[in-house]
N, C-alpha and C positions, 0 to 999 in steps of 0.2 A: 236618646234611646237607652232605655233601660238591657245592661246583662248580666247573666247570673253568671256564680261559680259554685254555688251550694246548693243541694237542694235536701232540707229539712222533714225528717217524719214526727212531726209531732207527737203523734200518739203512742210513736215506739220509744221516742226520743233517742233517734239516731238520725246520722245520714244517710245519704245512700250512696253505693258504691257508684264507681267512674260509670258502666254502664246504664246502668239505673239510670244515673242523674241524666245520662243522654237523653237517654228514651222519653224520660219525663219530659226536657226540652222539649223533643218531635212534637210529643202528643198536645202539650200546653200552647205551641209554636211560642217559645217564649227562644231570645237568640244567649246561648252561651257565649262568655267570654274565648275567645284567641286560645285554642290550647298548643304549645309549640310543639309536644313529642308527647303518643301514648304510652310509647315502650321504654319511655327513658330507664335507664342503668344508675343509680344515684351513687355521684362518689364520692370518696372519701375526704377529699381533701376542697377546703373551703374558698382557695383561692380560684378553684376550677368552677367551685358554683359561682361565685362572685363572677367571673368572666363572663361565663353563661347568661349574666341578668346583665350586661352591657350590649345593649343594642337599642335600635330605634325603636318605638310603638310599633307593634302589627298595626292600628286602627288608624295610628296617626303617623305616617313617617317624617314629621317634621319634628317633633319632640322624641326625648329620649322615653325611653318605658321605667317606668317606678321600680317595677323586677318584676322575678320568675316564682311564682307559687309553685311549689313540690308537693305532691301527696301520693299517697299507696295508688292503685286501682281499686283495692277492693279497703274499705275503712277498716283502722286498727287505732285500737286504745292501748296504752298501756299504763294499768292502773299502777301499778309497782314500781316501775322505774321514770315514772316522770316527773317528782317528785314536787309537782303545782309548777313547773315548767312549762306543759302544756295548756292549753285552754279545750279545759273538761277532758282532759288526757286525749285529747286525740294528736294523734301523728300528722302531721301537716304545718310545714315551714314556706318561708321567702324568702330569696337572695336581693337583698338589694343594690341595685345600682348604683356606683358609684357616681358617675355623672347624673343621674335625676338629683342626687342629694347635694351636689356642688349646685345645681340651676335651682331645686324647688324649696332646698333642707333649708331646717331651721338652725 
């Protein structure tokens, strides 16, 4: 089974924000990925994300999960300070999991 985490406007070439991209789900019935928290609080400190992304699959609880995708709600670029960091400057990262990487890592 195919699921999204993006969902793409072409002709504006942007994303769409958190809600948006739901709604587009509904209406396409297409199934979004596992989201863990709308309202997350993102902190400061990296070993806290890292924690965060140690858990089992939502889909599959026999396997560890790869990690946790962070993003705004609403999309932000930042042309100025991302300095080709980002991909196409937008703001949105992954914490990854320590243990996916001891089982799957190269």
């Amino acid at each position: 089974t195919a699921m999204f985490f993006n969902f793409f406007y072409i002709d504006k070439y942007i994303y769409a924000d958190f809600q948006d991209f739901k709604e587009k789900m509904r209406i396409l019935q297409l199934d979004p990925v596992p989201v863990l928290e709308e309202n997350y609080l993102l902190e400061s400190d990296i070993e806290v994300l890292v924690k965060k992304s140690i858990a089992k699959s939502v889909l599959n609880t026999e396997v560890w999960r790869e990690g946790v995708v962070i993003r705004p709600l609403t999309e932000i670029t930042d042309h100025k300070d991302s300095n080709g960091f980002l991909h196409n400057d937008r703001v949105s990262f992954k914490a990854i999991n320590p243990e996916f990487l001891l089982k799957y890592g190269d």
